[in-house]
N, C-alpha and C positions, 0 to 999 in steps of 0.2 A: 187179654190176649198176649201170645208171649211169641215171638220170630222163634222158629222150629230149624226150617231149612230155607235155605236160596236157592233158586238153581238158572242156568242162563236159559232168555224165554228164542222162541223157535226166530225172532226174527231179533236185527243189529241194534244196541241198545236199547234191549227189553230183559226184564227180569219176572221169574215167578219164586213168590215167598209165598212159606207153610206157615199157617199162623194157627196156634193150637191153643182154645180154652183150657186154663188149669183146672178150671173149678165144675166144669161138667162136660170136658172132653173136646166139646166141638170144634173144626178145622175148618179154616178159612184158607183157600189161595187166593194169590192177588198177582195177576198179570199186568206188568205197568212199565214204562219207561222209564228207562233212568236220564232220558236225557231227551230236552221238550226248548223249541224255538219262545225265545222271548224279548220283549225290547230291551232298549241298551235301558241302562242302572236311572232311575229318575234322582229327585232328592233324598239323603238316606238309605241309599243302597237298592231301592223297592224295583221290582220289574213288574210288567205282567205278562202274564203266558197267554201263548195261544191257546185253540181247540187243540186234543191231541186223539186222535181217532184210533186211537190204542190204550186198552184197557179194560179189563173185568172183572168181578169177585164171584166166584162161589162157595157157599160153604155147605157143610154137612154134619148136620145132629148125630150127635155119638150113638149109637147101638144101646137098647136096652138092657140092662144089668142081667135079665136071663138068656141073652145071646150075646153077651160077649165071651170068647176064648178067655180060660185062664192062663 
């Protein structure tokens, strides 16, 4: 999969990306946050994150070779 597009999602730090199979078309979106509550830094840097109640993928199988537009 290869990032297509980004574009800003309906609600305040959310994003949706176009994610497009090179090798047989298919598109995935991913609706997600860019930015998720989490504890302060432990040892080495590491956090953990909370639940975040925002988020989805769906994707869609390319059209068959005799229906797609030239």
């Amino acid at each position: 999969m290869a990032l297509d597009r980004q574009y800003a999602g309906p609600l305040q730090d959310t994003i949706i990306q176009r994610w497009r199979d090179p090798v047989d078309g298919a598109i995935c979106y991913i609706y997600l946050p860019i930015s998720a509550p989490h504890s302060p830094p432990a040892g080495g840097g590491y956090v953990q994150y909370g639940a975040a109640g925002i988020g989805s993928i769906s994707c869609v199988a390319p059209a068959p070779a005799a229906n797609r537009r030239p």
